[in-house]
N, C-alpha and C positions, 0 to 999 in steps of 0.2 A: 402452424399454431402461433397466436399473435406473442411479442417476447416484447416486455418493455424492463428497462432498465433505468438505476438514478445514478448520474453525476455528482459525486457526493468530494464536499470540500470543505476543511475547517481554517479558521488562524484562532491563534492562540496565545495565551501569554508566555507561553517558553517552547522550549523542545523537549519537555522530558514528560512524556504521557504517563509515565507509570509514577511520576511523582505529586508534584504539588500543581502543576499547571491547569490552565482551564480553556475553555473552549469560551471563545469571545465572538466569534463569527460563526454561521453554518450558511452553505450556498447548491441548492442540489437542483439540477436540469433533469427534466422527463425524459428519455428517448422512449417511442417504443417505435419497434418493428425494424429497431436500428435507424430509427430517423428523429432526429430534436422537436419536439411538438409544440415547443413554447412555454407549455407549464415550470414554473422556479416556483422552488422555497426559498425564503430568502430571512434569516433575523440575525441581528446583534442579542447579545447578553452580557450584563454585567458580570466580572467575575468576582467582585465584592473583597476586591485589593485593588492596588497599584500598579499600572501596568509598567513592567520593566522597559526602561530605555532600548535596548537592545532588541526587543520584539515591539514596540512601537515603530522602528526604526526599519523596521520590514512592512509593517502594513497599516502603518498609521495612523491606527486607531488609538485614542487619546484615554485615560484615565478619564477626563473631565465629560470626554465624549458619552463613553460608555455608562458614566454614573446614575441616567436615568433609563437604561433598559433595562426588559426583564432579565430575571434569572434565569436559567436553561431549563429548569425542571416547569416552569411554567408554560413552556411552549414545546415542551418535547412531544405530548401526547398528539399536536396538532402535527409534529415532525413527521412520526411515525406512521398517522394518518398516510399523509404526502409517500413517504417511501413502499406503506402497505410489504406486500411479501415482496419484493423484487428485488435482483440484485442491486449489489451499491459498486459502483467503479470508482476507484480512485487513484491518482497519481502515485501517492506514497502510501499505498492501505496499512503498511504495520506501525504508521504512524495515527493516521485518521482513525481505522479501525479500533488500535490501545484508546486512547483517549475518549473516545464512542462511548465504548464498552465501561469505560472509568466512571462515566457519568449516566449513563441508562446502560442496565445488565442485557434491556429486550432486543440491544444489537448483537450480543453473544449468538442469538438462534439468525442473525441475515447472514447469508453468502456473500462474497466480497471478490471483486479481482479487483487487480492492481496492473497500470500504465508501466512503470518503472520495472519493475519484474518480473510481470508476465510475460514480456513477449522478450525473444531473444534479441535486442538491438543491435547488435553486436554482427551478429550472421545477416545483417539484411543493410551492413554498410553505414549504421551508425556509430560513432563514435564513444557517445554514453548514454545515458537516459534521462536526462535532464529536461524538463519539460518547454525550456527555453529554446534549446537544443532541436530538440525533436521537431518543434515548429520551422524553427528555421531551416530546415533541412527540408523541411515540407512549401517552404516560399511564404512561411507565415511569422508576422511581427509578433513579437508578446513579450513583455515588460510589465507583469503585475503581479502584485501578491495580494490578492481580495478576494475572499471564498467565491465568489460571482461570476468575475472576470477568471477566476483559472478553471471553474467548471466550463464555461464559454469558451476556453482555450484544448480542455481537454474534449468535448463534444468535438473541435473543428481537426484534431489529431484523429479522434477514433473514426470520423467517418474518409480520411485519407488511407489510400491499399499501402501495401506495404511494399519495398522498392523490389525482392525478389521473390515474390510469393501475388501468387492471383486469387489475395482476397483482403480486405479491410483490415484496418487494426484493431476494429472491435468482434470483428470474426474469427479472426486468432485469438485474439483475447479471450474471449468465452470460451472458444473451442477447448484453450489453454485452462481455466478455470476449472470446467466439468471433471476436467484428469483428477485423479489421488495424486497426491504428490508424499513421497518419504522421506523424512530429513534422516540423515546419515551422519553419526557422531564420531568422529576421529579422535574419540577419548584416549587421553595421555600417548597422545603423537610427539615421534622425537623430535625436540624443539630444534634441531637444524634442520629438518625437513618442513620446517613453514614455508618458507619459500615454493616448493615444488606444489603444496596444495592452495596457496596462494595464485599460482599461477591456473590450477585447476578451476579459482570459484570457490574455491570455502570462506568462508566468513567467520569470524571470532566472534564467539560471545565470553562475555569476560566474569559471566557468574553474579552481578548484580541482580538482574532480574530472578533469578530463582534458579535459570537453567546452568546446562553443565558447564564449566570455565573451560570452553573447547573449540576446535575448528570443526565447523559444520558445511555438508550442502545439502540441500534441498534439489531431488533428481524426480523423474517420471519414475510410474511404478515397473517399466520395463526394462530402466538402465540401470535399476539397483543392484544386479547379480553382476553385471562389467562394473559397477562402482567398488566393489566389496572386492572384488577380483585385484582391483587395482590397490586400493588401502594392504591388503594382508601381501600381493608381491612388492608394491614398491615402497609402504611406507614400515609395516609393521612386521614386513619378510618372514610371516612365519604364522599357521593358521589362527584366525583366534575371533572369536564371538565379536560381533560390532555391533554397539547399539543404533534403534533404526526404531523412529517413529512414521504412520500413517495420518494423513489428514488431507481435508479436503475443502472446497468454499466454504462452509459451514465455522470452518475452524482455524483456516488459514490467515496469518497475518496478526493474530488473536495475541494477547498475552498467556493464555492457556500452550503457548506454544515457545 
């Protein structure tokens, strides 16, 4: 069955998608059948301020530059065209993804994986997940921040295998995606036992965004019962209800999450 997929990549005026920032670049490459076909979307948009020094300073794009493109809602309908139903890949999706979603809701219903988290880097000899990184450990130069050029960088990652496994990183990747995935809440964990879940993979959320002020991980739906096993013996020593959401591409990476 033919599978095509979009390379999807923003820059933007800050890092904080859930707040006031805006989406000033969008750069998305075709694959299908897991091969780059040539077809890009490619536009600038004003975001109708000033662009802050500090994200100028990452990808260059000027106030003065940007002051005669469109706005985003006038080229979004042509965007969506371009992406149609297909998945959207991207390096950092619970960033791309937030801010997507901030500015057109119709990305709430696409599927998403993510480069940086999807695949376990770590188990296959990499050191982190850094897109810089990544490449270079592949024999590949890359030094850019332009929605174009890191789709262009992320297409030449996903078609390299991966160094202990006999298949692509975009074959894991998806493979990776289809899964349910549960996030696992370690609500009011005793604060000297961060460290030990620290060491596990949990990640803090700190309550700004809506969710619980908590250490969290996100596990497959098979290793939930040894996750839960391990929380109640070695953090919370003693049986007790854990909270545990389900989600999937559809949802994942999402601020609903």
């Amino acid at each position: 069955m033919p599978v095509r997929e979009i390379v999807f990549d923003t820059e933007t005026t800050g890092l904080n998608p859930a707040g006031g920032d805006r989406m000033v670049e969008i750069g998305c490459v075709e694959m299908f059948n897991r091969v780059e076909t040539g077809r890009h979307f490619h536009a600038y948009f004003n975001p109708e301020r000033e662009m802050p020094s500090d994200a100028e300073a990452v990808h260059g794009l000027t106030t003065i530059f940007l002051s005669d493109k469109p706005r985003f809602s006038e080229r979004a309908e042509e965007l969506l065209d371009f992406i149609a139903d297909s998945p959207l890949v991207a390096h950092n999706a619970s960033f791309d993804r937030r801010i997507a979603e901030r500015f057109w809701p119709t990305y709430v219903h696409k599927p998403w994986a993510c480069t940086a988290t999807g695949i376990a880097w770590k188990e296959h000899g990499f050191s982190g997940a850094k897109l810089e990184h990544l490449l270079a450990r592949c024999g590949l130069f890359y030094d850019a921040h332009r929605a174009t050029d890191d789709c262009d960088a992320l297409v030449a990652l996903l078609s390299h295998s991966l160094p202990r496994a006999s298949t692509t990183v975009l074959s894991a990747l998806l493979e990776r995606a289809r899964r349910k995935t549960v996030r696992i809440w370690a609500l009011q964990s005793p604060f000297q036992l961060k460290d030990i879940l620290k060491l596990r993979n949990y990640r803090w959320s700190d309550g700004a965004d809506g969710r619980p002020k908590s250490w969290y991980l996100d596990v497959d739906e098979e290793e939930v019962e040894a996750e839960l096993r391990f929380l109640r013996t070695e953090i919370y020593q003693r049986d007790i209800d854990i909270e545990r959401q389900e989600f999937t591409a559809l949802d994942r990476y999402s601020d609903r999450w």
